[in-house]
C-alpha atoms as a printed R data frame, in Angstrom:
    type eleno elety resid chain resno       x      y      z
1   ATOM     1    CA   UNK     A     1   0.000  0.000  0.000
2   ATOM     2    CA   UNK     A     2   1.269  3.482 -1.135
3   ATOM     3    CA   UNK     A     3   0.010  6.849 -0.517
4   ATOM     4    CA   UNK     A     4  -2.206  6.516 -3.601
5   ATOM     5    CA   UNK     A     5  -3.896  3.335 -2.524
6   ATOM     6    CA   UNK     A     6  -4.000  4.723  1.180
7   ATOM     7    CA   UNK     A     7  -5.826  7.704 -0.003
8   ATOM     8    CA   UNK     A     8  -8.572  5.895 -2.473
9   ATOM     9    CA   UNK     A     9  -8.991  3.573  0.510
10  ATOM    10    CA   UNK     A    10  -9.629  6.153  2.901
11  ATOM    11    CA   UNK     A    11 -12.082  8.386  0.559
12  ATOM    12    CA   UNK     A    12 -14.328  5.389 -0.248
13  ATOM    13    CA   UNK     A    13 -16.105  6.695  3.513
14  ATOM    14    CA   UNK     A    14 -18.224  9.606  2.220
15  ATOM    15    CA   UNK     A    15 -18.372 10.782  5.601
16  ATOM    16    CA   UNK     A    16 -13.939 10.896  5.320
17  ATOM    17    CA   UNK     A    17 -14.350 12.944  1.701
18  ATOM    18    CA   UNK     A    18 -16.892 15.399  3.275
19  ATOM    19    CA   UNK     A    19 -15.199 16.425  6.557
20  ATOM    20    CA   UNK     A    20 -12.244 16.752  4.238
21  ATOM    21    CA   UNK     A    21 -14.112 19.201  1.542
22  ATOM    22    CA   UNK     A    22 -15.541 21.221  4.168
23  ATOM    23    CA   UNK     A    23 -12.564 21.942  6.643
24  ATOM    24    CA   UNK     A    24 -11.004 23.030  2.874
25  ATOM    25    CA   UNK     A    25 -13.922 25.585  2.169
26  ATOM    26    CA   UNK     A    26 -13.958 26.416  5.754
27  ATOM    27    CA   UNK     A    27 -10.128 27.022  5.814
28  ATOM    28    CA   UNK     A    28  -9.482 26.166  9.124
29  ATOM    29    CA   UNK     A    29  -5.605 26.653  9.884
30  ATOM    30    CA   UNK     A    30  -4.024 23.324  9.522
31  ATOM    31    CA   UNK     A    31  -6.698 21.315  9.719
32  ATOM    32    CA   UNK     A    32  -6.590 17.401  8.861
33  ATOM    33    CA   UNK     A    33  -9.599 14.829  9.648
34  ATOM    34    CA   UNK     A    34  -6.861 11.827 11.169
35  ATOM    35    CA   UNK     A    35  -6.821  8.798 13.186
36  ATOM    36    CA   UNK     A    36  -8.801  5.472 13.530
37  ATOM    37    CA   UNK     A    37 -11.539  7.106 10.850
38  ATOM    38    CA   UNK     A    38  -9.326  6.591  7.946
39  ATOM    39    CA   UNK     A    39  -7.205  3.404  9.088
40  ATOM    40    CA   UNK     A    40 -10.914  1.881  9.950
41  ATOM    41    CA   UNK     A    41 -12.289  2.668  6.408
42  ATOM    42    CA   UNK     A    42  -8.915  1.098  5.181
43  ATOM    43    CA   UNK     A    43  -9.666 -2.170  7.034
44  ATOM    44    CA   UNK     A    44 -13.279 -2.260  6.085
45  ATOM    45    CA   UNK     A    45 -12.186 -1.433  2.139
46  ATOM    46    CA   UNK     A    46  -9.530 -4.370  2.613
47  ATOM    47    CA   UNK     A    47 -12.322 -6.903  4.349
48  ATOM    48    CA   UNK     A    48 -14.900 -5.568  2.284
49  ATOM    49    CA   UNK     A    49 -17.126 -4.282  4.937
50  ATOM    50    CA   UNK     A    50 -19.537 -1.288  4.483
51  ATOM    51    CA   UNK     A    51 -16.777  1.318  4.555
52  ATOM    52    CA   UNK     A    52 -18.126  3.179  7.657
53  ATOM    53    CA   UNK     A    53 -18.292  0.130  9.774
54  ATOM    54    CA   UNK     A    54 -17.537 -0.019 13.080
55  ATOM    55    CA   UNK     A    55 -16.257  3.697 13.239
56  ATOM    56    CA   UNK     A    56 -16.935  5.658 16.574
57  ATOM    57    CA   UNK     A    57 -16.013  9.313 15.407
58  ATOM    58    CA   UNK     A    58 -14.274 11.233 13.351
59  ATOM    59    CA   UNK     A    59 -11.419 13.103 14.508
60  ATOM    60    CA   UNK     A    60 -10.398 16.380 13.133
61  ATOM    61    CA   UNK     A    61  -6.944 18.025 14.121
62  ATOM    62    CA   UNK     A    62  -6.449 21.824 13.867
63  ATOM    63    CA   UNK     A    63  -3.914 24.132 14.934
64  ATOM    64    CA   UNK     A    64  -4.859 27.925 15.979
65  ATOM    65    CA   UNK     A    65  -2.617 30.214 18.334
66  ATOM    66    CA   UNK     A    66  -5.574 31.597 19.988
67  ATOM    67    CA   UNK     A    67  -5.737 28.681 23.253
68  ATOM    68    CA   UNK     A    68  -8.533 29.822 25.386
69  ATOM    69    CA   UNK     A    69 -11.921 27.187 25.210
70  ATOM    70    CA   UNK     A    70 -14.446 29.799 24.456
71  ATOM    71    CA   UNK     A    71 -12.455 29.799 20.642
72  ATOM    72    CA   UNK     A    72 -12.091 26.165 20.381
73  ATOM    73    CA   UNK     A    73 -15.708 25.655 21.581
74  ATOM    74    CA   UNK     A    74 -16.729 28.249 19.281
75  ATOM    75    CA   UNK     A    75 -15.181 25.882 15.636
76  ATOM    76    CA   UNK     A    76 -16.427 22.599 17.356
77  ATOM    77    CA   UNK     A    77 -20.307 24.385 17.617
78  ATOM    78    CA   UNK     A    78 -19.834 25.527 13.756
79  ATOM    79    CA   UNK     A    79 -18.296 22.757 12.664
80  ATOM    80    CA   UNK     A    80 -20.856 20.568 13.994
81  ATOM    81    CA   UNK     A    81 -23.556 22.612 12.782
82  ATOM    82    CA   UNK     A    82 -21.654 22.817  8.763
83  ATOM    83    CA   UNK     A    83 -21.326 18.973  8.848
84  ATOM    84    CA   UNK     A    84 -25.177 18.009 10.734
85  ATOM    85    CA   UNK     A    85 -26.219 16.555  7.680
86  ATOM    86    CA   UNK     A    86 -23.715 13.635  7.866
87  ATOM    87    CA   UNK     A    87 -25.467 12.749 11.182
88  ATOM    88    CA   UNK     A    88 -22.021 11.471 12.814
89  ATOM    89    CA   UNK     A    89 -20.140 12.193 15.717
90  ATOM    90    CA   UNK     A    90 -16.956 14.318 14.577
91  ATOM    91    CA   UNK     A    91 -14.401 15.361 17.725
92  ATOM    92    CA   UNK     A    92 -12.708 18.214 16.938
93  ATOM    93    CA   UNK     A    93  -9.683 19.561 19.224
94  ATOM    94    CA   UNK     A    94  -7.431 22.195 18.544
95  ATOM    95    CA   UNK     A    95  -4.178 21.384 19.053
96  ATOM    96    CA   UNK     A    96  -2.409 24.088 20.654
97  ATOM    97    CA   UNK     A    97  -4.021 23.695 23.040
98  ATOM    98    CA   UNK     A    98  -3.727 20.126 24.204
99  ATOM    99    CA   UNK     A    99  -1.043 20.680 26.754
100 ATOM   100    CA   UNK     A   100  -3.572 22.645 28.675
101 ATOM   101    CA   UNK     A   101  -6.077 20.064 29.680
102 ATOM   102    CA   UNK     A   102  -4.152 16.756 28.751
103 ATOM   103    CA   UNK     A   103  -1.859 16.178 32.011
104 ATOM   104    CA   UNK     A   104  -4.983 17.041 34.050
105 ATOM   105    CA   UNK     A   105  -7.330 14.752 33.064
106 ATOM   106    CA   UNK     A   106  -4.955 12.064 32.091
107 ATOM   107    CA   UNK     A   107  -1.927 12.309 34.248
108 ATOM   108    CA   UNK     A   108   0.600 11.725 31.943
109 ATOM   109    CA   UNK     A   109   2.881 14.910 30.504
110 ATOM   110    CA   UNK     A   110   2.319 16.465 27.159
111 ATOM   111    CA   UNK     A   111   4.337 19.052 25.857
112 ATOM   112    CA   UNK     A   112   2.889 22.177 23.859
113 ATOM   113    CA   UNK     A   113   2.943 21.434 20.024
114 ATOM   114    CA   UNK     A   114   3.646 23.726 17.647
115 ATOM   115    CA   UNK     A   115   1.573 22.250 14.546
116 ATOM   116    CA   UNK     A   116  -1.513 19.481 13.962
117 ATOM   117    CA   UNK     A   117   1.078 17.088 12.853
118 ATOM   118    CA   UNK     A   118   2.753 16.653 15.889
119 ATOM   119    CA   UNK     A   119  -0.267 15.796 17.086
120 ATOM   120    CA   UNK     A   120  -0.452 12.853 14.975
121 ATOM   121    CA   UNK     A   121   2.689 12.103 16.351
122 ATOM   122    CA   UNK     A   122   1.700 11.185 19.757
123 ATOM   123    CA   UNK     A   123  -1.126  8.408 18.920
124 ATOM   124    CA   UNK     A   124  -1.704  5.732 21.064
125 ATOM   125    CA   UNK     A   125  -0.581  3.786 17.848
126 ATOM   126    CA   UNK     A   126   1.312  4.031 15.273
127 ATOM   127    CA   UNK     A   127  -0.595  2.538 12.185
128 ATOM   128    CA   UNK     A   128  -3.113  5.645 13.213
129 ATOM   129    CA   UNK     A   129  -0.513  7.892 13.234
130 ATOM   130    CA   UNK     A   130  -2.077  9.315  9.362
131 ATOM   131    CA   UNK     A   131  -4.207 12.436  8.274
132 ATOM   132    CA   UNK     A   132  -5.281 13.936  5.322
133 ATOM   133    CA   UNK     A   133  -6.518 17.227  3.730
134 ATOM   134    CA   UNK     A   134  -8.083 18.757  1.025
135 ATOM   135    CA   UNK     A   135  -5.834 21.267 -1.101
136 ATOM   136    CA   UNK     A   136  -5.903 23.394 -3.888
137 ATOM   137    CA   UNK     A   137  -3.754 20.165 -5.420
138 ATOM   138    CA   UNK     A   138  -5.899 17.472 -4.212
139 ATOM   139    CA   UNK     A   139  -4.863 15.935 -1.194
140 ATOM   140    CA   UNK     A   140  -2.025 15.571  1.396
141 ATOM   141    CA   UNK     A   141  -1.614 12.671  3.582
142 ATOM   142    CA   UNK     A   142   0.862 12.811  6.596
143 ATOM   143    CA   UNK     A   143   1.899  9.392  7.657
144 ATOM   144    CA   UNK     A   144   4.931  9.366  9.227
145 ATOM   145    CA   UNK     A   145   5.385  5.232  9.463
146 ATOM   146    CA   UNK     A   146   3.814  4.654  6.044
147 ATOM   147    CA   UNK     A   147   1.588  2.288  5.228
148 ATOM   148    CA   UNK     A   148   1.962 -1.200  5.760
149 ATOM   149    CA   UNK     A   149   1.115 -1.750  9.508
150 ATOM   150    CA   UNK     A   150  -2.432 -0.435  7.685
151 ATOM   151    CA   UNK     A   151  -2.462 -2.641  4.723
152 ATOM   152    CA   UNK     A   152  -1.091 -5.871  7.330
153 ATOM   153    CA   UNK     A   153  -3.803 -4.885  9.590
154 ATOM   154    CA   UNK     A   154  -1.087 -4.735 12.233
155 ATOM   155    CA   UNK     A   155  -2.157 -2.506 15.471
156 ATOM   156    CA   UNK     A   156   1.532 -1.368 17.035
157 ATOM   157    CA   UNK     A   157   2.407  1.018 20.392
158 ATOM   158    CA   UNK     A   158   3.520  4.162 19.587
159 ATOM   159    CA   UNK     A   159   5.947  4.870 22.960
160 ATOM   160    CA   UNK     A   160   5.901  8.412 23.644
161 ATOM   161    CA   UNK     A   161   5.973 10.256 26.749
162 ATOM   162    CA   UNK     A   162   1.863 10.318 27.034
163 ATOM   163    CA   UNK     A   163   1.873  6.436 26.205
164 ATOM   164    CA   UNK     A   164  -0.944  4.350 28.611
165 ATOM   165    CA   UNK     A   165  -0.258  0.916 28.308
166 ATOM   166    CA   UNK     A   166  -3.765  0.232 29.734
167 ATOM   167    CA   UNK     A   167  -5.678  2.912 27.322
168 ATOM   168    CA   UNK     A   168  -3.275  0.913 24.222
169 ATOM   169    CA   UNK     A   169  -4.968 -2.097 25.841
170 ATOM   170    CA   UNK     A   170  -8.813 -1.054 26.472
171 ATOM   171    CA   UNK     A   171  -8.273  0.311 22.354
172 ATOM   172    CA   UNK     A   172  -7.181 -2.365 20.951
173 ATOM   173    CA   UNK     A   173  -9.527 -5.091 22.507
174 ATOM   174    CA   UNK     A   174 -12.443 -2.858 21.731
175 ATOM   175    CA   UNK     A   175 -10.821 -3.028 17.401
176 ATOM   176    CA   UNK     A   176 -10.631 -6.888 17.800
177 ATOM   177    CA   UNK     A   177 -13.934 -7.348 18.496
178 ATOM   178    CA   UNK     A   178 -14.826 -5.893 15.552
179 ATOM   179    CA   UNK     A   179 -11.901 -6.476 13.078
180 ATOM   180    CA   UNK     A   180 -11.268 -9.942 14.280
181 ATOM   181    CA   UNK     A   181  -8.193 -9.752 11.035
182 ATOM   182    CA   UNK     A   182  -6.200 -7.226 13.233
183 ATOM   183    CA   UNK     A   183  -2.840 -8.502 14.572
184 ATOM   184    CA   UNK     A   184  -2.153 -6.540 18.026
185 ATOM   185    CA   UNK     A   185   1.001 -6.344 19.352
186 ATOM   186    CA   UNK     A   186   1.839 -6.132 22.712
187 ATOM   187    CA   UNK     A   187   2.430 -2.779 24.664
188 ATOM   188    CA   UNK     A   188   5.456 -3.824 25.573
189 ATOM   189    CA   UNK     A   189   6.897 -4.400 21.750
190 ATOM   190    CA   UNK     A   190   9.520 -2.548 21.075
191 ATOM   191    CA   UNK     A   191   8.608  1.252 19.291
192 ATOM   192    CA   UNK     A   192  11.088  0.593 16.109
193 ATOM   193    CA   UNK     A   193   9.742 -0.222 12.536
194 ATOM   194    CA   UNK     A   194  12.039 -1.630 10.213
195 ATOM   195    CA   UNK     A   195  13.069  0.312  6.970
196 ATOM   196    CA   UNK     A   196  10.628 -1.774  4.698
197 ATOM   197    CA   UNK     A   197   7.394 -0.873  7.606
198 ATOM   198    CA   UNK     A   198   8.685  2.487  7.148
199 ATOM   199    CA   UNK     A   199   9.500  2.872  2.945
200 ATOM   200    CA   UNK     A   200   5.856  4.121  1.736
201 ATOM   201    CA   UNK     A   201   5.593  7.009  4.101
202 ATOM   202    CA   UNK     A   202   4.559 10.293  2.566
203 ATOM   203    CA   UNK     A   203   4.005 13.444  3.459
């Protein structure tokens, strides 16, 4: 799986393509829909399941200097009210702001970030670790690991500093429920991909 196939994968969910258009004619600064919403609509293109399947939410990443919750309230409120049509739950979180509330009401540190990417960065795991946008060109997809742990159905720790072993855990039971093809490896594996898992990233 490369970028190309990633992308087609990910844009058979309608829902995926029309968060995507409308954060584009919204211009919302760096905004990316990301996460389990795409990797999810990859599984259930590879298993040939309906393509929305077994997806909670849909997670939307934006970065805006402005930190205070009465701004980042105010995009979630119009957001939601620019997508209600899709009748789905979208989460959107702004994320300078993230080291504000995160050590608080998770315990663990997180540092501030300085763009939506790095975000993506600190998944839980790292075959979610993708986004992608609408752009004047097309699309962009960030995936900093590529895409094989996506097309091998492989579910992988990501170790950063924020890592829960027992949130990895609670996650990754609740997939394998419903994408009994998942492979899950342990919280404990080690954090490394090899060159080949690595190869097909794109940015």
């Amino acid at each position: 799986m490369d970028k190309h196939d990633f992308l087609a994968a990910a844009l058979r969910n309608p829902v995926n393509e029309a968060i995507a258009d409308e954060l584009f004619r919204w211009a919302l600064p760096d905004a990316w829909i990301v996460s389990g919403c795409l990797v999810q609509t990859a599984w259930n293109v590879q298993t040939m399941r309906a393509p929305d399947y077994g997806i909670a939410d849909y997670d939307v990443f934006y970065f805006d200097p402005d930190t205070s919750w009465q701004a980042e309230d105010a995009v979630i409120r119009k957001l939601q009210r620019r997508l209600t049509q899709l009748d789905v739950q979208v989460e959107v979180r702004n994320q300078a702001r993230v080291h504000l509330w995160y050590p608080e009401k998770h315990g663990l540190p997180y540092p501030a970030l300085h763009s939506s990417a790095q975000g993506i960065d600190r998944f839980l795991t790292k075959n979610t670790q993708v986004g992608i946008r609408h752009t004047q060109a097309g699309h962009a997809v960030y995936a900093p690991n590529g895409f094989n742990d996506i097309a091998e159905m492989v579910v992988r720790p990501n170790h950063t500093p924020n890592f829960s072993a027992a949130n990895y855990e609670a996650k990754a039971s609740r997939w394998k429920t419903l994408w009994p093809e998942i492979t899950v490896l342990g919280a404990e594996t080690d954090n490394a991909l090899s060159p080949s898992l690595r190869a097909n990233g794109s940015q």
